[in-house]
N, C-alpha and C positions, 0 to 999 in steps of 0.2 A: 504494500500500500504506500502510493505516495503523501507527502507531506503536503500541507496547503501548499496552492498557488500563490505565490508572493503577488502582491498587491502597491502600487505606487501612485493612486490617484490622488492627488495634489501634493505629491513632493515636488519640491523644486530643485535643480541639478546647477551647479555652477561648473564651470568646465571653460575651456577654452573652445574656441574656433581652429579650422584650418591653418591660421594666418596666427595665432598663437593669443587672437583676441577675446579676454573675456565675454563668455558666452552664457545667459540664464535662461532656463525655460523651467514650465510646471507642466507635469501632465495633468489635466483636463477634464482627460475621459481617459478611458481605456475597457479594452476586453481580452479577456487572460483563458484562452480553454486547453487542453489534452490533444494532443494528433491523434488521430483517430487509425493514424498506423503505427505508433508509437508511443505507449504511455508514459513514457520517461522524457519526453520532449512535449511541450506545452509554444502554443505559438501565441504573441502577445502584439496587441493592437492598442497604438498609442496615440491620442487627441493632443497635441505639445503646443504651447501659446509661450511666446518668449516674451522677453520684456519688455520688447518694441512696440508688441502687439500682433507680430505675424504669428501666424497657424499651420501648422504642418501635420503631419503623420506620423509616424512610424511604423513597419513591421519589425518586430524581434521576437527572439524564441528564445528559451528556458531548455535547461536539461537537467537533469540528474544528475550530479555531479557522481566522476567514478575516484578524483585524487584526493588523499586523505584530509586535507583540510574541509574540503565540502562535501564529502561523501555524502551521499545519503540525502543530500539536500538541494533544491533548485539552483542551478546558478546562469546567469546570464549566457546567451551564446555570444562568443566575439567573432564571428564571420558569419556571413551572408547567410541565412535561413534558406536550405534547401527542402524541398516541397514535391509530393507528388501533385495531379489532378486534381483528387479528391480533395488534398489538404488547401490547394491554391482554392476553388471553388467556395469551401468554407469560410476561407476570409474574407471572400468578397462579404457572402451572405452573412457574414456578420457585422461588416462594415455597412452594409445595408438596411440591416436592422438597425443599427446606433442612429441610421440618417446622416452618416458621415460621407456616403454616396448614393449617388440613386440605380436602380437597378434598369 
């Protein structure tokens, strides 16, 4: 059995930019579910409003952590979420749902 899905609606990230320029956003909204070919990876849908005012997106994914410090526990994926059909199709239709697009 996996552990909750970590949750991040209305944290705010400070981080830099490309360009090494401080950079704030909040996420907004979000929706967090299980791949449906993979229950150890969770794919994550981010509403993000920075400080300026602009709006954006995100897709990122979660895994199961396999190395000792996070074993056992969700942790962030750091490269490109890779997706079947199925799993690409779902994010529309959840993105659709939130009203974040239209179908």
């Amino acid at each position: 059995m996996n552990p909750p899905l970590p949750k991040r609606l209305g944290k705010t990230t400070n981080t830099k930019d490309i360009d090494g320029n401080p950079m704030n956003y909040t996420i907004i909204d979000e929706d967090i579910f299980e791949s449906p070919s993979n229950k150890r990876k969770a794919f994550c849908l981010h509403h993000i409003r920075f400080d300026d005012g602009r709006e954006t997106f995100r897709i990122g994914y979660y895994m199961i952590a396999q190395r000792l410090r996070m074993k056992g526990k969700w942790a962030w994926g750091q490269y490109a979420p890779m997706m079947n059909k199925q799993e690409i199709q779902l994010i529309f239709e959840h993105a659709i749902k939130k009203g974040w697009i239209k179908s």
